[in-house]
C-alpha positions as CSV (number, residue, x, y, z in Angstrom):
1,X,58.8,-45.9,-8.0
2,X,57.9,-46.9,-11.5
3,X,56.3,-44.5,-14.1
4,X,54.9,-47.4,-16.6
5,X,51.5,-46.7,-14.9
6,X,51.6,-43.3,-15.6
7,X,53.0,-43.2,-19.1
8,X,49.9,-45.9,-20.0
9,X,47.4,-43.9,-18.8
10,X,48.4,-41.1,-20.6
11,X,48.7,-43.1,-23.8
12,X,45.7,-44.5,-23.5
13,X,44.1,-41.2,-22.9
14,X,45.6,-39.8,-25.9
15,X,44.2,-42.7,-28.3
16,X,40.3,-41.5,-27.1
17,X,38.6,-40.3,-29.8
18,X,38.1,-35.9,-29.9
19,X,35.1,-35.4,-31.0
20,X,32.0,-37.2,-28.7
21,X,30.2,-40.3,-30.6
22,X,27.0,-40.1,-32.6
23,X,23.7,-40.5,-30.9
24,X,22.8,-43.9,-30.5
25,X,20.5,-45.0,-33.1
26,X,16.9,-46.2,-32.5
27,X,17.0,-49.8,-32.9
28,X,13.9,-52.7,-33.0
29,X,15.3,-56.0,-33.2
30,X,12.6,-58.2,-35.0
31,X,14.1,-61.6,-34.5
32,X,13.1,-62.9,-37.4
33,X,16.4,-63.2,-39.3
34,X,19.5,-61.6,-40.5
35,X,18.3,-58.8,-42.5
36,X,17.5,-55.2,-41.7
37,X,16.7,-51.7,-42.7
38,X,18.6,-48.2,-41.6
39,X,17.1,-45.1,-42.0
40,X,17.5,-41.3,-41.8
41,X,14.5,-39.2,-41.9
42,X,14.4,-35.8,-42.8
43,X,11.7,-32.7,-43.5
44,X,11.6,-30.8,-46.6
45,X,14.6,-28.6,-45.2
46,X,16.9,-31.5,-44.7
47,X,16.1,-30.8,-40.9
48,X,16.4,-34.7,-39.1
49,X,13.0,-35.3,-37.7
50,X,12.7,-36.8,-34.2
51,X,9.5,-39.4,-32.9
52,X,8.7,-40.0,-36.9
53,X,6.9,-43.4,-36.9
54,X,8.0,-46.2,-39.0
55,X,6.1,-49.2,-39.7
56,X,5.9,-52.3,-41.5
57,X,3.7,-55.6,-41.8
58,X,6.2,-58.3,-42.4
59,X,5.0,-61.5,-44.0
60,X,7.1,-64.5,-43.9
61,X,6.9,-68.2,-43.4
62,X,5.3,-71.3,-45.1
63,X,2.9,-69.3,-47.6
64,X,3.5,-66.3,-45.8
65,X,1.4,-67.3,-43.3
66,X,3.2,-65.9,-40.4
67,X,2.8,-62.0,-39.6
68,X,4.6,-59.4,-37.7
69,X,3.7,-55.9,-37.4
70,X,6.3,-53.9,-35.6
71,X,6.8,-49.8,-35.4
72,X,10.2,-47.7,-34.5
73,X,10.6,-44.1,-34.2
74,X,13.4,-41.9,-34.9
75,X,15.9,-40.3,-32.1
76,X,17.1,-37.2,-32.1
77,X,19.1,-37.0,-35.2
78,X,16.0,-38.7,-37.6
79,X,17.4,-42.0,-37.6
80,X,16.3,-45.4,-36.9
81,X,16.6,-49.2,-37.6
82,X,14.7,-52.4,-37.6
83,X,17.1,-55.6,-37.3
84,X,16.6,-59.0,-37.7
85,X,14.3,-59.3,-40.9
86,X,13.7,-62.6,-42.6
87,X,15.8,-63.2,-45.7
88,X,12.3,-64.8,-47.9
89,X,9.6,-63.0,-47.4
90,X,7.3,-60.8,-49.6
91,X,8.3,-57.5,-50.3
92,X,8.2,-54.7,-47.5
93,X,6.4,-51.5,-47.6
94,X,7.7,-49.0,-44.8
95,X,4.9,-45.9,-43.8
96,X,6.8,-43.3,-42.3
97,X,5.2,-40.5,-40.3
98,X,5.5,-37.3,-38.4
99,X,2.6,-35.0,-38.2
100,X,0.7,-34.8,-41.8
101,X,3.8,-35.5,-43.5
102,X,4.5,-39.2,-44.9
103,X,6.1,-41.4,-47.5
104,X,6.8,-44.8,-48.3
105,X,9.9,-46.8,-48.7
106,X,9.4,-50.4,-50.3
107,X,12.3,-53.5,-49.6
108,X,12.7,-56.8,-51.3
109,X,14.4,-58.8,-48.7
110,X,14.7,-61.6,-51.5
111,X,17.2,-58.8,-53.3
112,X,18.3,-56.4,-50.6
113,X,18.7,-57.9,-47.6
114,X,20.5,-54.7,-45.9
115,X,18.3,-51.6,-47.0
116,X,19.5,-48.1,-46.4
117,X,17.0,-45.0,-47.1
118,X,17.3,-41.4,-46.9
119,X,13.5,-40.8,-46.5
120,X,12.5,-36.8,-47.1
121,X,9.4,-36.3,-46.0
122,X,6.1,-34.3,-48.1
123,X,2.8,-34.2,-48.0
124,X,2.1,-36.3,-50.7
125,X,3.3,-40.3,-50.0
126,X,6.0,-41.4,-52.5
127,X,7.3,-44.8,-52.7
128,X,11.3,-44.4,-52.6
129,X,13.9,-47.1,-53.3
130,X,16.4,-48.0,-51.0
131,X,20.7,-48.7,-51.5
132,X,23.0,-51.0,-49.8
């Protein structure tokens, strides 16, 4: 009788992770190119906020002639992401919404190709800048 499959599986069992993974983000793959934009969406409280809407109207192309208007809302923990932006294109705005509360988040793809935004929202829309 051999113990090797024994003493794998309980080396492999010891290298799983302790603590459960993160909830899967919610994730719109535009298929227009390689860039994208992660957020994290919270209330005034720092609360995350769940089902806020984000949405952009991306225009791209020969003379920006082509359109896409797409939409993703955020899971549980107040996150989201849209993936596969074009790299030329004129600058995004992102609307996010829950409720009454809003603001804005712009993104030069030409610049920042891989946007990451902390987004608090208020009452009144601000226009907030995003980090790589």
């Amino acid at each position: 009788m051999s113990f090797a499959p024994v003493v794998l599986a309980i080396f492999a069992l010891a290298q799983q992770p302790a603590e459960p993974p993160a909830p899967d983000m919610a994730v719109l793959e535009a298929g227009l190119g390689d860039c994208s934009a992660d957020f994290t969406v919270k209330d005034a409280g720092g609360a995350p906020v769940y089902g806020a809407s984000i949405s952009v109207s991306v225009r791209y192309g020969f003379m920006n002639l082509r359109r896409a208007d797409l939409e993703v809302g955020t899971n549980a923990a107040g996150r989201a992401r849209i993936e596969g932006l074009p790299a030329k294109a004129k600058p995004l705005t992102y609307t996010i919404r829950k409720d009454p509360k809003g603001a804005i988040v712009q993104q030069d793809v030409n610049t920042l190709c891989r946007g990451v935004y902390d987004v608090s929202l208020k009452d009144d829309l601000k226009i907030e800048k995003g980090s790589e």
